[in-house]
N, C-alpha and C positions, 0 to 999 in steps of 0.2 A: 504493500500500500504506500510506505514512504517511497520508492522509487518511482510509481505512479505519478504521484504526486510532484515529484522531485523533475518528471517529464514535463508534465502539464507546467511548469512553472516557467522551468528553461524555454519552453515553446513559445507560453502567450508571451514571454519578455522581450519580446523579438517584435511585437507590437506596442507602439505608445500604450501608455496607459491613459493618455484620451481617446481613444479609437476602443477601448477595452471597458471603461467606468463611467465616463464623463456624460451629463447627464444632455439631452439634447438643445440643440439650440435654442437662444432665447424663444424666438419670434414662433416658434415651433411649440413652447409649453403652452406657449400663452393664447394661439390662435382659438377664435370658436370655431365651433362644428357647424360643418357646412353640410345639410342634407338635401339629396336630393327631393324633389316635390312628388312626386311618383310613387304609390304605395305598389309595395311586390308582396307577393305569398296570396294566401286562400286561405278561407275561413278563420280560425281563430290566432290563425299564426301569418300577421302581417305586418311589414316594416319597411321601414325609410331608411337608404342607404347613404353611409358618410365614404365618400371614395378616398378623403385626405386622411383618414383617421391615422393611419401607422407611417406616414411620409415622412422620413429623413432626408440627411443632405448624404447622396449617393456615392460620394465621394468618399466621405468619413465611415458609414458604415452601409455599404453596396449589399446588395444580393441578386442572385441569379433567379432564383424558384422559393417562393414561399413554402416552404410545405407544409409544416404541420403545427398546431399552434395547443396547450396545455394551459391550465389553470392552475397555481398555486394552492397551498393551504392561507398564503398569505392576500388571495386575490390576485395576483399579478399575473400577466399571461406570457407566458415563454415560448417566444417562437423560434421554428428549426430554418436556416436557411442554407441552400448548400454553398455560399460562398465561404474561400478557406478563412477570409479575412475577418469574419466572424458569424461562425456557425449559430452564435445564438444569442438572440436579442429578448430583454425583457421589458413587456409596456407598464404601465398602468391601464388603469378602463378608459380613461382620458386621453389615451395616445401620446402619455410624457414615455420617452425612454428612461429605464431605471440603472441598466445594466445591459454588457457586450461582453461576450465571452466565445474561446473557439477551441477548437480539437484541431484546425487544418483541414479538417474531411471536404472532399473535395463532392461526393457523391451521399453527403446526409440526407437520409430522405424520410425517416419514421420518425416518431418523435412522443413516448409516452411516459408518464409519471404515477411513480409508484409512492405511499405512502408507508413507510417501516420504523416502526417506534420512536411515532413524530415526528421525523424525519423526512423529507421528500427525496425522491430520486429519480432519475431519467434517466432512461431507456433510450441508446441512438441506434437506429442503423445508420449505416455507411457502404452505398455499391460500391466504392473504388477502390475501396480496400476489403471487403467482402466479410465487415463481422460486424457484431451488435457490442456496444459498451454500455455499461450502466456505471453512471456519474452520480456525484454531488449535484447538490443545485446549482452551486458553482464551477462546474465542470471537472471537479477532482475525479480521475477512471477509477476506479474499485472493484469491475469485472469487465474481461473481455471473452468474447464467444463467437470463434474464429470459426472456419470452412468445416461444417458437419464430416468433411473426410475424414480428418483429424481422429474423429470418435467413432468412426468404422459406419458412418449413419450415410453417406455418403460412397460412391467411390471417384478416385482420383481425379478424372477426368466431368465430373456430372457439375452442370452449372450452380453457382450458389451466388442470388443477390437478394439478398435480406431486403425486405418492404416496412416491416411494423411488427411490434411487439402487444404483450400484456402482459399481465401477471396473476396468476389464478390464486384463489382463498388461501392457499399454503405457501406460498412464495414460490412454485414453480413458474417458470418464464417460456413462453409462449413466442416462437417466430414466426412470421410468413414469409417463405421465401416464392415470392410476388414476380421478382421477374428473373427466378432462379429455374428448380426443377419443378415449382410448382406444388411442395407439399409445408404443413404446419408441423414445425419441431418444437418439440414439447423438452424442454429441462430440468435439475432441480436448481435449489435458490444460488448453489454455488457455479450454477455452470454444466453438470454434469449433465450428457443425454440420456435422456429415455426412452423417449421414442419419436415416431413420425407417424403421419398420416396424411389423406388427400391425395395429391399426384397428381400427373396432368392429364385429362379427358375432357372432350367436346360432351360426351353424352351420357359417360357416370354418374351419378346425381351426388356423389360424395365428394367428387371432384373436382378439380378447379380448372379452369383458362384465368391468368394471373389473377393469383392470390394475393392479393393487395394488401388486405387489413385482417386484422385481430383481435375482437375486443371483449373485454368479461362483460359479460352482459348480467346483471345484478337485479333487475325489475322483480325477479322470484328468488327474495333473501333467501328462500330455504332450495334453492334447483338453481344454483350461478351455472352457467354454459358460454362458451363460446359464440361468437358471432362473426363468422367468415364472410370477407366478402370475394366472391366470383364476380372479376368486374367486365368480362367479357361476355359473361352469361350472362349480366345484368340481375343477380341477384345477391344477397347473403345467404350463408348458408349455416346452420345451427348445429354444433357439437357439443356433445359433453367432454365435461373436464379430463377423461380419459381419451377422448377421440373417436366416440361413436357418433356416425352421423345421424343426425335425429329432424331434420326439416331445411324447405325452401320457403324464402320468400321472393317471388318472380319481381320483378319493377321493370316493365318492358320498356325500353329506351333509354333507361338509365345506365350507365359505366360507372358507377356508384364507387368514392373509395373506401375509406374505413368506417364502419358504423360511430357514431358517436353517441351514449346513453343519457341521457339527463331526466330525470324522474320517471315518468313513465314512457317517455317520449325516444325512438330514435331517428341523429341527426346525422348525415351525410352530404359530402360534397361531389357531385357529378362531376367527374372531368372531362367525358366525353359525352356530346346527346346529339341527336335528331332534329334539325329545328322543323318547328312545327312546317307540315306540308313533304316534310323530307323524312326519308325511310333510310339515309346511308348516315354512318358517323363522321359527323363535322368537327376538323378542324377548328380551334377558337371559339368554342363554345363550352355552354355549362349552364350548373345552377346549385343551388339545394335543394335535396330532397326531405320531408320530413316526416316519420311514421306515428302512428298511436301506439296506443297498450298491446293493440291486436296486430301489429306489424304492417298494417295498412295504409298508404299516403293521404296525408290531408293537408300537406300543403309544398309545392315548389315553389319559393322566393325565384324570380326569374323564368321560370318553365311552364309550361302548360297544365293546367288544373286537375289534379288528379280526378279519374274516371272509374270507376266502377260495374260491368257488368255480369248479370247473375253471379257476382263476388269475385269477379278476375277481374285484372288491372286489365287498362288500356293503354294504349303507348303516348309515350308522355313526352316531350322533347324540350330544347328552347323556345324560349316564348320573346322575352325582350333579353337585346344586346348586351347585358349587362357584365356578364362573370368569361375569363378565358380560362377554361380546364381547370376548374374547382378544384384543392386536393382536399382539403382539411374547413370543419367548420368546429370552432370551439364557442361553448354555451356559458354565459355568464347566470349569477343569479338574478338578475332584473328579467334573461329570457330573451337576452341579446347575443347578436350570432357576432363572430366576429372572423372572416372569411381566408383562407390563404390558399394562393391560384401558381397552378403550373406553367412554363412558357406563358408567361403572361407579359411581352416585354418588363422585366424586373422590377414589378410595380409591386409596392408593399401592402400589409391587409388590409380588406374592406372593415366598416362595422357596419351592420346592421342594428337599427337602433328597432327595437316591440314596439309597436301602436296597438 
């Protein structure tokens, strides 16, 4: 752990430590929020978007892809970007920068927070170096979980690019390898494999085309499972904490990435859709998707209004311009989305403010 540590130090020192701590520009604390006038979403879940809300000076702390964005114990929202110059920015709900911190990772792309005797931790992956690290808040490494060959779960030659993590009721750790070979490796809290599951199939129903997300899904305190998403199939897909597959839920036109849970509710960002009229996946599009208790959509901020007949979805696509390749939506306590976009020319997160 002190060598870790003793890395990470030597590393960020090599960047100012105003590019690293220093809190953002004046004129940037202090701006109001500028929303746009145009209500997005459906029925109970509708909102106004602020497109400035996470805009820095591009220069001081740049980024390539938003990816994926976490909530503190402290309220603060931690987001993943994969520039080396600092993989990880933290906001307030105001859009003040609190803190910059990096690993270097050129290919960051998951980004989840685990809570362990009051303590917060995150969960990265990293495609370009091809393994998951679990950090400090402040980016101290404390485990890394390198190419499944290593532990015989793998063989030599079989692709591995880690997407997203979790962490299940007992502290086992949870990957998807999303644009690897396509299955969910299951660990314990130190690292160690246990097993796999999923692989790659078009028409398996246990199966995935890129395995993107990961998520404990918690809505049944006493039945926690997994929630997979198949984002080629356009759906998620439900296991238990062992790896037995146990349900689909279809979302036709959606390329859905990792579920996100917040009360009863789950929340996902589209990166790829259909705009409305069009049946092929478009480039430069997106949106949110939102489900109920029953896994059902009831509202797309951006997309087309969920549809229902005799209980099967109907295909759902872009609606207005708004979002480029969704990856990640994180949920505040007010019930505020706050958005982060792939290839999105380098544009920092939306908020979505509840009405």
């Amino acid at each position: 752990m002190k060598l870790a540590r003793r890395k990470f130090l030597k590393t960020t020192a090599k960047i100012s430590s105003a590019a690293l701590f220093t809190p953002a520009p004046f004129h940037i604390l202090n701006r109001r929020a500028k929303l746009d006038e145009e209500i997005i979403g459906h029925g109970d879940f509708k909102y106004r978007l602020e497109r400035e809300w996470g805009n820095l000076n591009p220069k001081t702390y740049p980024v390539n892809n938003c990816h994926e964005m976490v909530m503190d114990q402290q309220g603060r929202l931690v987001m993943l970007t994969d520039h080396p110059k600092n993989n990880v920015l933290i906001y307030d709900k105001s859009g003040k920068l609190l803190e910059s911190w990096t690993l270097n990772f050129k290919g960051a792309h998951g980004l989840s927070i685990h809570n362990e005797g009051g303590e917060d931790y995150l969960y990265i992956t990293d495609l370009s170096t091809e393994k998951v690290v679990k950090t400090t808040i402040d980016g101290e490494v404390i485990l890394t979980i390198g190419h499944p060959a290593t532990a015989g779960a793998y063989g030599e030659h079989d692709k591995f690019k880690p997407t997203e993590t979790t962490v299940g009721p007992n502290g086992d750790i949870y990957v998807a390898d999303g644009y690897g070979s396509q299955f969910m490796l299951q660990y314990d809290s130190q690292g160690k494999f246990i097993q796999k599951f999923g692989g790659d199939s078009f028409l398996s129903p246990e199966k995935f085309k890129q395995a993107h997300g990961v998520t404990l899904d918690t809505r049944n305190p006493g039945n926690p499972t997994l929630l997979c998403t198949a984002r080629i199939k356009n759906s998620f897909k439900r296991f238990s904490l062992d790896g037995q597959y146990l349900e689909e839920y279809y979302l036709p036109g959606a390329y859905v990435s990792r579920a996100v849970i917040d009360g009863e509710n789950v929340y996902s960002g589209v990166c790829f859709s259909m705009p409305e009229g069009n049946y092929n996946m478009a480039l430069n599009t997106g949106f949110i998707t939102i489900l109920d208790k029953n896994n059902q959509m009831v509202s797309n901020p951006g997309g087309t209004k969920p549809k229902y007949k005799n209980g099967q979805p109907q295909l759902v696509g872009q609606k207005q311009p708004i979002f480029k390749h969704c990856h990640d939506v994180c949920v505040d306590e007010d019930k505020n989305l706050y958005v982060c976009q792939w290839n999105a020319g380098q544009i920092y997160p939306y908020k979505l403010h509840r009405v």
